[in-house]
Short mmCIF file of the C-alpha atoms (twelve columns), coordinates in Angstrom:
data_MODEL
# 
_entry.id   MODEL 
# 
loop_
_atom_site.group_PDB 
_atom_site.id 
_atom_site.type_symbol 
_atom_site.label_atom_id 
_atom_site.label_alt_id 
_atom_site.label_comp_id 
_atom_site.label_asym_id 
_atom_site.label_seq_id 
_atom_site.Cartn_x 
_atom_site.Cartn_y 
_atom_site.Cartn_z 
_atom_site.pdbx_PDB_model_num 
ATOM 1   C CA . UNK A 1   -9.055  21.190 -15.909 1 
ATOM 2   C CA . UNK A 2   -6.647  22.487 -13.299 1 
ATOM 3   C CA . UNK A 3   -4.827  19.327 -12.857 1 
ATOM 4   C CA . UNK A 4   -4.174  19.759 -16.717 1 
ATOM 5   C CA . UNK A 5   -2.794  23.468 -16.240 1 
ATOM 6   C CA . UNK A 6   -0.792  22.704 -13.295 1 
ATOM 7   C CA . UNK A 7   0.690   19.891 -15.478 1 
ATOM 8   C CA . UNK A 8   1.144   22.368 -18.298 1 
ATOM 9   C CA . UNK A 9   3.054   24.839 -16.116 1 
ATOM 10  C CA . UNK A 10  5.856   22.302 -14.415 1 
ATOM 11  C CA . UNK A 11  6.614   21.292 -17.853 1 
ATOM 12  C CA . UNK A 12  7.017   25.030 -18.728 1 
ATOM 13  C CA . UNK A 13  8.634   25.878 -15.699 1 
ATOM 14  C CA . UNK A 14  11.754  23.696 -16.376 1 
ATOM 15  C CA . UNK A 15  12.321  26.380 -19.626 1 
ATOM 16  C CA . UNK A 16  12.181  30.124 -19.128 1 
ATOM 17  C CA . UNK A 17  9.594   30.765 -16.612 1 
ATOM 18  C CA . UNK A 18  6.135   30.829 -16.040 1 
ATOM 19  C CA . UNK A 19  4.077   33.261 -17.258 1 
ATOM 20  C CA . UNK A 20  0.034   33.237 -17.514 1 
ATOM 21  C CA . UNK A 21  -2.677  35.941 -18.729 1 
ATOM 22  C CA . UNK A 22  -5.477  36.311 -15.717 1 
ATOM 23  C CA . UNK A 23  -8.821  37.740 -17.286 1 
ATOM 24  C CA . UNK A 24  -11.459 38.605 -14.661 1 
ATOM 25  C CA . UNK A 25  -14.536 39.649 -16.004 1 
ATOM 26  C CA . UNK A 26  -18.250 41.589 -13.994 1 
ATOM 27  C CA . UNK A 27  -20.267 38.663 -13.740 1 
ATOM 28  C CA . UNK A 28  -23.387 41.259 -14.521 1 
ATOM 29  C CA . UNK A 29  -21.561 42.218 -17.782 1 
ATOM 30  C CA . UNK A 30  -21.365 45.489 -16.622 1 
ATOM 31  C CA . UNK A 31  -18.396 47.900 -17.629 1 
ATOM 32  C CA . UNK A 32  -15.483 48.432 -15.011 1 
ATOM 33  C CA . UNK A 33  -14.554 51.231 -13.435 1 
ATOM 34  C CA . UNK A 34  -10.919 51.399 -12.114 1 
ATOM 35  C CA . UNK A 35  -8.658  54.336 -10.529 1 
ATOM 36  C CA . UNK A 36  -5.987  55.792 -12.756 1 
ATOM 37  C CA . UNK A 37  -3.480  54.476 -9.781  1 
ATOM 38  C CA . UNK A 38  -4.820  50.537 -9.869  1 
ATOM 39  C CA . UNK A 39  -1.602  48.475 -9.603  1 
ATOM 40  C CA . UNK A 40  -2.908  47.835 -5.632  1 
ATOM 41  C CA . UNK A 41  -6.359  46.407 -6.966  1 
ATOM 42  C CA . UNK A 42  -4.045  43.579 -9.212  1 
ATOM 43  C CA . UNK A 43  -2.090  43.107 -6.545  1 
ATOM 44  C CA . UNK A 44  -5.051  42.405 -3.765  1 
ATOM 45  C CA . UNK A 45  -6.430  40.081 -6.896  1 
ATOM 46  C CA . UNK A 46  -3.373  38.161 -7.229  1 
ATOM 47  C CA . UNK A 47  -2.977  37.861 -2.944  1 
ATOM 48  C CA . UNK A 48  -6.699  37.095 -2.887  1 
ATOM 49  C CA . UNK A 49  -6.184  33.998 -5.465  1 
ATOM 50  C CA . UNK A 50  -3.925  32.605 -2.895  1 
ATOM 51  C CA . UNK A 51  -4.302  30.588 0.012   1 
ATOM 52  C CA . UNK A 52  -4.827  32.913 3.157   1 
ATOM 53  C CA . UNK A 53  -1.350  31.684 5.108   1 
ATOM 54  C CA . UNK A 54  0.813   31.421 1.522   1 
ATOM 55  C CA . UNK A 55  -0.455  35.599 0.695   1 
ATOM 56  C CA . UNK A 56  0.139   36.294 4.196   1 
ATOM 57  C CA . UNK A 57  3.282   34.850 3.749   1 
ATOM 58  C CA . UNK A 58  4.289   36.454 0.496   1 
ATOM 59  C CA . UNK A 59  3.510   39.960 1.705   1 
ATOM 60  C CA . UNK A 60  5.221   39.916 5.296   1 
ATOM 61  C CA . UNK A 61  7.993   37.964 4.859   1 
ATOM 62  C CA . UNK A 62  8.734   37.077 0.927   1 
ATOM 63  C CA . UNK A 63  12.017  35.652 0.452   1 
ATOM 64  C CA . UNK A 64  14.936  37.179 2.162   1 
ATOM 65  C CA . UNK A 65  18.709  37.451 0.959   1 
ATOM 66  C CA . UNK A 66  21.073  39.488 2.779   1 
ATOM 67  C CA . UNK A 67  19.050  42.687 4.252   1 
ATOM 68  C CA . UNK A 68  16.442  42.912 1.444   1 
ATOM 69  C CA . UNK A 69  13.319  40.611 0.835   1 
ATOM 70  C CA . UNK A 70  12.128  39.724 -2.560  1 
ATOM 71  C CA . UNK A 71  8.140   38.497 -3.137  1 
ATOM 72  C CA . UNK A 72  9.676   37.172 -6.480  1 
ATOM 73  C CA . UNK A 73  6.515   37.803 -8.543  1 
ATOM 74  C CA . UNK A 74  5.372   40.395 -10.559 1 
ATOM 75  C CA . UNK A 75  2.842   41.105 -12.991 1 
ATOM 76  C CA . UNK A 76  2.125   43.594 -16.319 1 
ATOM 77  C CA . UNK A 77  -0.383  46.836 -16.378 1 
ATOM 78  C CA . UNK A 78  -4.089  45.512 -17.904 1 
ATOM 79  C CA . UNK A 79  -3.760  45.160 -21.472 1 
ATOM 80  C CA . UNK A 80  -6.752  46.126 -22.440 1 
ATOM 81  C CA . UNK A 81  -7.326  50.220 -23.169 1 
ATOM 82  C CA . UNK A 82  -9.673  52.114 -20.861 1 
ATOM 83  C CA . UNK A 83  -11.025 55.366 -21.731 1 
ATOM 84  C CA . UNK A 84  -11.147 58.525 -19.567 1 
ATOM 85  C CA . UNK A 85  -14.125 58.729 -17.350 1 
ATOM 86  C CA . UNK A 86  -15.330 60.725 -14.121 1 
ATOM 87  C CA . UNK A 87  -11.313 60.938 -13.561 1 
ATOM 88  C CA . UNK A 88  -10.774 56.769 -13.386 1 
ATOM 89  C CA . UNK A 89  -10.641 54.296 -16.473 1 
ATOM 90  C CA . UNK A 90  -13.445 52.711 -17.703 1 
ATOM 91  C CA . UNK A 91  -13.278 49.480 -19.109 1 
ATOM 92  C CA . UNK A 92  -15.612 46.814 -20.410 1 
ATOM 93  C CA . UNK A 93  -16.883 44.288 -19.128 1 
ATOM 94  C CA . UNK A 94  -13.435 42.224 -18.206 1 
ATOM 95  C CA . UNK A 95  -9.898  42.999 -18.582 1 
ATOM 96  C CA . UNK A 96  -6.635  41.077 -18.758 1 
ATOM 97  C CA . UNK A 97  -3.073  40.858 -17.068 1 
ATOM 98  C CA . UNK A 98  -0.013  39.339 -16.868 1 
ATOM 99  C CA . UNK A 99  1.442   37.819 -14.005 1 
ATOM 100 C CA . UNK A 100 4.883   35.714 -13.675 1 
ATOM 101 C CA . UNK A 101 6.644   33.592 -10.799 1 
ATOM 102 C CA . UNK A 102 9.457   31.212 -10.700 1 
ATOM 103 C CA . UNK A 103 8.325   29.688 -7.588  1 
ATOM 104 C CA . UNK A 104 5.922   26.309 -8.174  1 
ATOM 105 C CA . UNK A 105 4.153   26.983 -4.786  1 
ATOM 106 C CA . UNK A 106 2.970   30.283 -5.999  1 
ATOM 107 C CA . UNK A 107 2.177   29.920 -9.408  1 
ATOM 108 C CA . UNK A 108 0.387   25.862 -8.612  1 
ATOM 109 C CA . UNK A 109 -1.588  28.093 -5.393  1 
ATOM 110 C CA . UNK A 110 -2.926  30.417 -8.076  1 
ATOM 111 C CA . UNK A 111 -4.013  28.586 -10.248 1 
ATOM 112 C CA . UNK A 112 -5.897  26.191 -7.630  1 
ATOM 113 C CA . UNK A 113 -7.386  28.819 -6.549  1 
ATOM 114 C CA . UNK A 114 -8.372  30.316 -10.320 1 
ATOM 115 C CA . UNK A 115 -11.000 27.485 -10.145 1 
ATOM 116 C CA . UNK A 116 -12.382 27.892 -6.687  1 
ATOM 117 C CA . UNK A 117 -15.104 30.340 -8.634  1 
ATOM 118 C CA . UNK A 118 -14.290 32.859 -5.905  1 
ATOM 119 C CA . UNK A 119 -16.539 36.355 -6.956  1 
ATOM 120 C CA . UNK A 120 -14.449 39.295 -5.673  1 
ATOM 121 C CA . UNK A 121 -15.362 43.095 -4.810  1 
ATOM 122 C CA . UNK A 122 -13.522 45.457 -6.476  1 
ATOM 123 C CA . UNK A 123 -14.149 49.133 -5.067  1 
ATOM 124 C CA . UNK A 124 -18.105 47.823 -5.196  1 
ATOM 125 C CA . UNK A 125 -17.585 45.824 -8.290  1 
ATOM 126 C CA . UNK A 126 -18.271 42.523 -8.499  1 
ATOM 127 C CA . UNK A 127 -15.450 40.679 -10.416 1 
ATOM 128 C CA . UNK A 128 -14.906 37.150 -11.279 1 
ATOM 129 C CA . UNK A 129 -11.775 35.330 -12.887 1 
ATOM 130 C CA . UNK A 130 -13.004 34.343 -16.094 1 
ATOM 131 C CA . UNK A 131 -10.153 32.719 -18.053 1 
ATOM 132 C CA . UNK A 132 -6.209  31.486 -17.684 1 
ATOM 133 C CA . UNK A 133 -4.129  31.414 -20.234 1 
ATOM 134 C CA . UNK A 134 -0.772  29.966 -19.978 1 
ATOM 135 C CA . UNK A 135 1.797   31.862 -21.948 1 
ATOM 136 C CA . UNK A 136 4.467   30.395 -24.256 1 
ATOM 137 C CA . UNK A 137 8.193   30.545 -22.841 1 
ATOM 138 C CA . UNK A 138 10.648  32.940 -24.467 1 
ATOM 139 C CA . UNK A 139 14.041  31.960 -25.760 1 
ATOM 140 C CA . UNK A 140 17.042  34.723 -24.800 1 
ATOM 141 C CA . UNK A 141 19.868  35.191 -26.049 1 
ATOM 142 C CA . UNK A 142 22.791  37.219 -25.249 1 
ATOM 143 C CA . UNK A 143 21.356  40.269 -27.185 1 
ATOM 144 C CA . UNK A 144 17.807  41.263 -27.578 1 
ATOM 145 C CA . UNK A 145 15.550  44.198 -27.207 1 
ATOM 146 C CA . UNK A 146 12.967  44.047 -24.598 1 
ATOM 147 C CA . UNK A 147 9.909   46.160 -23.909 1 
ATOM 148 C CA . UNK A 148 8.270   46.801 -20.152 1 
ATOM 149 C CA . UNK A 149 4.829   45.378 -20.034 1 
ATOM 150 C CA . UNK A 150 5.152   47.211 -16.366 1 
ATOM 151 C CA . UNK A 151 7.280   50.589 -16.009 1 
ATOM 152 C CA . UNK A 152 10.656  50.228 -14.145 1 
ATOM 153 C CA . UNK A 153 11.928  51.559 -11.296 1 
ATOM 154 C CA . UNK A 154 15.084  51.207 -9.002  1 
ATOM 155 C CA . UNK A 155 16.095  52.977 -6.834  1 
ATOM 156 C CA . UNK A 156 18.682  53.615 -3.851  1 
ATOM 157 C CA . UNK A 157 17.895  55.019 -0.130  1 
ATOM 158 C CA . UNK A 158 20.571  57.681 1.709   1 
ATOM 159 C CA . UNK A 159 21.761  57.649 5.363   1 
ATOM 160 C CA . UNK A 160 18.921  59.619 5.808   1 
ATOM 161 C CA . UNK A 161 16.340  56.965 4.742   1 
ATOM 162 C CA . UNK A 162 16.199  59.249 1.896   1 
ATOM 163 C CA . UNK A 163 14.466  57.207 -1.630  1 
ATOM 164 C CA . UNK A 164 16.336  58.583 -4.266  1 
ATOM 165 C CA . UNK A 165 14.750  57.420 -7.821  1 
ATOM 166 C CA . UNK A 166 17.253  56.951 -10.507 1 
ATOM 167 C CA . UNK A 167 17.097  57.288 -14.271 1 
ATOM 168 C CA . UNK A 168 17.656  55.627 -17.620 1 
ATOM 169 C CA . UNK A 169 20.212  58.215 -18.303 1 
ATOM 170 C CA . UNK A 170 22.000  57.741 -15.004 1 
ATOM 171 C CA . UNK A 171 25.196  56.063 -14.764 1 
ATOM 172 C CA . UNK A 172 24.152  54.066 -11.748 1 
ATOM 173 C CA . UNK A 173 21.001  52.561 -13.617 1 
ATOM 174 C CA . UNK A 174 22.349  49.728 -14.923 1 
ATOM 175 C CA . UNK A 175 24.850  49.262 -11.670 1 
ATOM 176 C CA . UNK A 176 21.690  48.982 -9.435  1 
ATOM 177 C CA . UNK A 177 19.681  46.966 -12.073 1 
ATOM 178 C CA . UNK A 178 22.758  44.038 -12.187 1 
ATOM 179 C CA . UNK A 179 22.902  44.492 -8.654  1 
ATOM 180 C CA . UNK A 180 19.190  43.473 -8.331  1 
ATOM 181 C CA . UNK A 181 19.113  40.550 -10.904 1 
ATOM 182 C CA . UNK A 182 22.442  38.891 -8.683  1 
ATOM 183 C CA . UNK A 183 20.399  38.897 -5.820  1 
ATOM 184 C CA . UNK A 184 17.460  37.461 -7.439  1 
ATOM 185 C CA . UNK A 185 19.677  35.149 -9.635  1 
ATOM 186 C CA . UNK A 186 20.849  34.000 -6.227  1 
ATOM 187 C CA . UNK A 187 17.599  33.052 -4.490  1 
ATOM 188 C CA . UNK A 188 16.754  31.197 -7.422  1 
ATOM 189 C CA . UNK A 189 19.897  28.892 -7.995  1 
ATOM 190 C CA . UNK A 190 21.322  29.364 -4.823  1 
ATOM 191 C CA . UNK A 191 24.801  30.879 -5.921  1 
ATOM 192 C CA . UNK A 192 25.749  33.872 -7.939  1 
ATOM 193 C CA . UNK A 193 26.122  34.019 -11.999 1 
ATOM 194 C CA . UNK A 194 29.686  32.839 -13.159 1 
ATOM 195 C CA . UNK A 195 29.070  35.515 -16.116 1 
ATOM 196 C CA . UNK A 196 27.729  39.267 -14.707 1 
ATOM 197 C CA . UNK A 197 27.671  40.317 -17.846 1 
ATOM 198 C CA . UNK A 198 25.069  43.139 -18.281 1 
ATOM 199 C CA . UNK A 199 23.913  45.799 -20.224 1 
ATOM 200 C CA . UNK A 200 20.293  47.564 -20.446 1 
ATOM 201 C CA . UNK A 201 20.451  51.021 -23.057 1 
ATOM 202 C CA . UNK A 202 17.723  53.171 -23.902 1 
ATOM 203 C CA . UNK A 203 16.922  52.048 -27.393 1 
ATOM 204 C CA . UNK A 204 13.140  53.873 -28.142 1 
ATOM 205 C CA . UNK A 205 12.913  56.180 -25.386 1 
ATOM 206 C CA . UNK A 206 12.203  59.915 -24.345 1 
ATOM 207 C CA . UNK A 207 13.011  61.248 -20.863 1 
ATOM 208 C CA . UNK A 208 9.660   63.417 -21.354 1 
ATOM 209 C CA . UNK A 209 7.346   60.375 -22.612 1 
ATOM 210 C CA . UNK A 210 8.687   57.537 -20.904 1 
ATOM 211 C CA . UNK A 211 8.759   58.941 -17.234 1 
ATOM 212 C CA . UNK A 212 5.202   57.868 -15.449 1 
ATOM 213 C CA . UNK A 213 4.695   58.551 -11.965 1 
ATOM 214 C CA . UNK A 214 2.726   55.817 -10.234 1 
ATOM 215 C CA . UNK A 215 0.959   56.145 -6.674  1 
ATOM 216 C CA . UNK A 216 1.066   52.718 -5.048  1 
ATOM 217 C CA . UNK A 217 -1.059  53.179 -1.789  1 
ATOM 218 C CA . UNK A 218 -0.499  57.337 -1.835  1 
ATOM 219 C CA . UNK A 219 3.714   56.446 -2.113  1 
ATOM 220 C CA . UNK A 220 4.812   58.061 -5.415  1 
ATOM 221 C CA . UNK A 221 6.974   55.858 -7.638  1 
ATOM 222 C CA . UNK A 222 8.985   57.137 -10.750 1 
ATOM 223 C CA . UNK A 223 9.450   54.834 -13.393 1 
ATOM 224 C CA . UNK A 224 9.904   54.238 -16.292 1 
ATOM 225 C CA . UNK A 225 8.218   52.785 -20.134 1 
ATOM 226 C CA . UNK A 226 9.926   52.403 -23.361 1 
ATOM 227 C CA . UNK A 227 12.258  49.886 -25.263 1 
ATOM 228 C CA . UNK A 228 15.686  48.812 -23.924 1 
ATOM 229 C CA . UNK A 229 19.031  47.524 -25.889 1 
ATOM 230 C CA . UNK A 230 20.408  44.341 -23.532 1 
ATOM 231 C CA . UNK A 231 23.544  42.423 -23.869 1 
ATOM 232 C CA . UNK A 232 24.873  40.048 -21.619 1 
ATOM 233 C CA . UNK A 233 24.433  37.469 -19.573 1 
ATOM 234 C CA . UNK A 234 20.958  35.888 -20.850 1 
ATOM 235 C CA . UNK A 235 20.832  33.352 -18.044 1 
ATOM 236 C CA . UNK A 236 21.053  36.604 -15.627 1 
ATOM 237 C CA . UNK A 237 18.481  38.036 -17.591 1 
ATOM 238 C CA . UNK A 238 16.026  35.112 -17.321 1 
ATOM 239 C CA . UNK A 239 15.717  35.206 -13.558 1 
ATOM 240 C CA . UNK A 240 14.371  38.777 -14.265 1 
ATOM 241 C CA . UNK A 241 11.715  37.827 -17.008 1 
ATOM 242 C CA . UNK A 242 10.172  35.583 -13.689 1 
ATOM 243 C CA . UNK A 243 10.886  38.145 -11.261 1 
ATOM 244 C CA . UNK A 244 10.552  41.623 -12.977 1 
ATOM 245 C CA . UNK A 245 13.481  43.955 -13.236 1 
ATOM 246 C CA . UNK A 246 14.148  46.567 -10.501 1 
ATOM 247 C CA . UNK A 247 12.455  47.492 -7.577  1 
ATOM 248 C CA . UNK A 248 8.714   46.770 -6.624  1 
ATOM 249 C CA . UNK A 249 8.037   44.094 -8.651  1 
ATOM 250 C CA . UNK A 250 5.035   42.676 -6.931  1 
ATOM 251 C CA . UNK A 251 3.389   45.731 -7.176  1 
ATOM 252 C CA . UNK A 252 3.101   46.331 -10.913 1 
ATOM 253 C CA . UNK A 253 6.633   47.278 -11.883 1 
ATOM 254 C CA . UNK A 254 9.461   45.523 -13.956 1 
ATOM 255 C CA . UNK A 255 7.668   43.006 -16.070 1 
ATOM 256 C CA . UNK A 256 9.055   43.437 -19.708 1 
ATOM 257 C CA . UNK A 257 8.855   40.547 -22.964 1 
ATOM 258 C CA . UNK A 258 11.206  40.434 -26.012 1 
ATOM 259 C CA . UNK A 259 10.331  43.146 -28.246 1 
ATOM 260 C CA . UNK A 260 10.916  42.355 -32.282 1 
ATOM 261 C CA . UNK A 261 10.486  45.376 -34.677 1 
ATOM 262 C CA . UNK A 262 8.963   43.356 -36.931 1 
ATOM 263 C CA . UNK A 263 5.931   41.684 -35.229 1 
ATOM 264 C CA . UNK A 264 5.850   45.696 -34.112 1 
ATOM 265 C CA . UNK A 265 5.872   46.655 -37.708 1 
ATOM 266 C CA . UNK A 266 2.959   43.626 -38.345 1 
ATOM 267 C CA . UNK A 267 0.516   44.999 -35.721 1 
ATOM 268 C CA . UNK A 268 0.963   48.677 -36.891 1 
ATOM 269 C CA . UNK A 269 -0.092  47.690 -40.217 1 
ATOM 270 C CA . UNK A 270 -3.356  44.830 -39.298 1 
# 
């Protein structure tokens, strides 16, 4: 069975990306409780699914170009709805994700390890991974909407080491968010674009219900939900649909999928 999905994912691979929905479920069929703040419990899922030296890896050294290192991963928010309770969320039994990687050593690692029937403990819970699903690549083109599965961020640091969080509305958002694809762009074929064509516009968005503020191991990170206008280079775009767009991908931020207003329009009305 893993053989098969391994197969499965180096024939997708050679298309858009890879992309696959994780579902870990209580083994006792008990409901879930998770923090409000829970991107670090994915994360230590995802790192724990790995083998000990490849995590270790992926979290100390990543993949470096020029004075930055990228993990060149990233993953959605659980897609399931929890409800309010004792100030965390309560789920039920299981919930779901989505995680994405360009890099065949990660995503064939994962998935090896998705049948090892590992049980893990999360905050005293036991949790087990359940069920894979690989998901279907995405065509781009050169001018789509897209909506964040995980809020965005990017931001720039000052002489003073200084993190400076800037928004939609800012004229240096989409500077800093071409800026990032290049480098990632890079990494992945080795050279830069020929075509740095890009554009990412508000499109459904409010300042006031769009901002979230996420704590990722006590650090507070502004970011940002909604649906974006892109033209450009689609090619560009594409290494960020593996990689997540903007800063902090591989912990929870950044992952987005093509948004149509009519499949919108379909699920507001089933």
């Amino acid at each position: 069975m893993a053989e098969k999905i391994i197969t499965q994912c180096r024939f997708l691979c050679y298309n858009v990306s890879m992309r696959v929905k994780l579902t870990f479920q209580n083994p006792e069929h008990k409901p879930l409780l998770l923090p409000v703040h829970y991107n670090h419990l994915l994360q230590y899922l995802l790192y724990k699914l790995l083998p000990a030296s490849l995590a270790t890896h992926l979290h100390d050294r990543g993949f470096p170009y020029e004075k930055r290192t990228f993990k060149l991963f990233t993953f959605s928010r659980i897609l399931n709805k929890g409800s309010a309770h004792s100030g965390k969320l309560r789920f039920g039994h299981c919930f779901s994700f989505l995680f994405a990687t360009p890099k065949e050593e990660i995503i064939e690692n994962l998935l090896r390890g998705a049948f090892c029937e590992h049980r893990f403990d999360l905050q005293g819970q036991p949790v087990v991974l359940s069920a894979v699903e690989v998901v279907p690549p995405t065509p781009l083109g050169e001018s789509l909407f897209l909506r964040f599965l995980s809020p965005v961020t990017i931001y720039h640091t000052t002489p003073e080491k200084k993190t400076l969080f800037v928004y939609p509305e800012d004229s240096g958002f989409e500077r800093l968010l071409l800026e990032n694809a290049r480098k990632k762009y890079h990494l992945l074929h080795g050279k830069d674009p020929q075509d740095l064509s890009f554009s990412l516009r508000p499109h459904r968005f409010s300042p006031q219900k769009n901002k979230v503020v996420v704590l990722f191991k006590g650090t507070p990170i502004e970011a940002w939900t909604g649906i974006f206008a892109f033209r450009g280079n689609p090619e560009l775009l594409a290494a960020t649909y593996e990689t997540g767009l903007g800063n902090k991908n591989s912990a929870g931020f950044g992952m987005w999928e093509v948004w149509k207003a009519e499949d919108h329009q379909a699920q507001e009305q089933n």
